[in-house]
C-alpha positions in Angstrom: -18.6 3.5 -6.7 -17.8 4.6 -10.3 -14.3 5.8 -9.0 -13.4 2.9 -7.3 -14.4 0.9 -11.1 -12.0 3.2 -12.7 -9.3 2.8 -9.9 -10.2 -1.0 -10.3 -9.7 -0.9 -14.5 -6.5 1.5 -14.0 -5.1 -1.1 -11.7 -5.7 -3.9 -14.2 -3.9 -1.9 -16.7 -1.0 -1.3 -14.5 -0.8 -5.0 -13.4 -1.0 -6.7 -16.9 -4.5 -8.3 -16.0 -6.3 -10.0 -18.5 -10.1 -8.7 -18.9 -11.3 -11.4 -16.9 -9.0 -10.6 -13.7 -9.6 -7.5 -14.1 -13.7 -8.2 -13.9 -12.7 -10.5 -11.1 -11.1 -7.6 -9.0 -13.9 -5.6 -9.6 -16.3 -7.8 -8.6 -14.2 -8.3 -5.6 -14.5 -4.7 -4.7 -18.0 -4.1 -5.3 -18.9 -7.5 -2.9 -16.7 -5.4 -0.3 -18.9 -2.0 -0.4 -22.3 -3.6 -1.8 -23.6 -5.9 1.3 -26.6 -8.4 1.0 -29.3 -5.9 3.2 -28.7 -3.6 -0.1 -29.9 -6.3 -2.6 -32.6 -7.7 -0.3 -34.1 -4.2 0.3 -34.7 -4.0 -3.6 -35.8 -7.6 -3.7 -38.8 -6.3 -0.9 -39.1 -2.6 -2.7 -40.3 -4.4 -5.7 -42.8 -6.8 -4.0 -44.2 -3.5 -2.2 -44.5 -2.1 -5.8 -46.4 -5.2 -7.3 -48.7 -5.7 -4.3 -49.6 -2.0 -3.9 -50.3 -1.7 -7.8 -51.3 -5.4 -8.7 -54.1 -6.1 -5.6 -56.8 -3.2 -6.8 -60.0 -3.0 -5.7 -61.1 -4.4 -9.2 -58.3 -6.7 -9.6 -59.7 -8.8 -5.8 -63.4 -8.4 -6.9 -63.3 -10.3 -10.0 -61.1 -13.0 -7.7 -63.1 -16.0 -6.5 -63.7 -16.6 -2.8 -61.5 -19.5 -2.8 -58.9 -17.3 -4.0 -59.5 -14.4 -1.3 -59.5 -16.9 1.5 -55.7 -18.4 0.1 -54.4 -14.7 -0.5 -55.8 -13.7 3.2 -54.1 -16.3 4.6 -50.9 -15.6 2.7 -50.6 -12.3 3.6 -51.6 -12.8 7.5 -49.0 -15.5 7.5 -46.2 -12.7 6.0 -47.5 -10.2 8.4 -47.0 -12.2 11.6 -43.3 -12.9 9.6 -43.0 -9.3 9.5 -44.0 -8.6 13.2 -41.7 -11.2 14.3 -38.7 -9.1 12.6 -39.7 -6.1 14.1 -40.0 -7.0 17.3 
């Protein structure tokens, strides 16, 4: 990716673009090579991360039952999301 930025910059030079052409044709290329599934995967890497390391054992037994019973829910509602996708 970092050599198609500098291929992107040198082409700005040679063209006469201002910087924010220039920015625009770069954005333009990495929107060609960076698709949506990419960002989206992150988006999901980082909930894993927060769920695995924010819902301890300590953390849901200081939680009320009222609280419990919404987070079950929440999370059987995203699982039968999830199975859906998979098939």
């Amino acid at each position: 990716m970092l050599h198609r930025t500098n291929k992107s910059n040198r082409a700005g030079i040679k063209e006469n673009l201002t910087v924010p052409e220039t920015r625009d044709l770069i954005k333009g290329i990495k929107a060609k090579y960076l698709t949506s599934e990419q960002s989206e995967s992150k988006e999901v890497k980082v909930i894993i991360q927060k769920i695995s390391s924010g819902l301890s054992e300590i953390t849901l037994a200081n939680a009320s039952r009222e609280q419990l019973q919404s987070l079950q829910g929440i999370l059987e509602q995203k699982l039968n999301e999830i199975s859906k996708l998979i098939g």
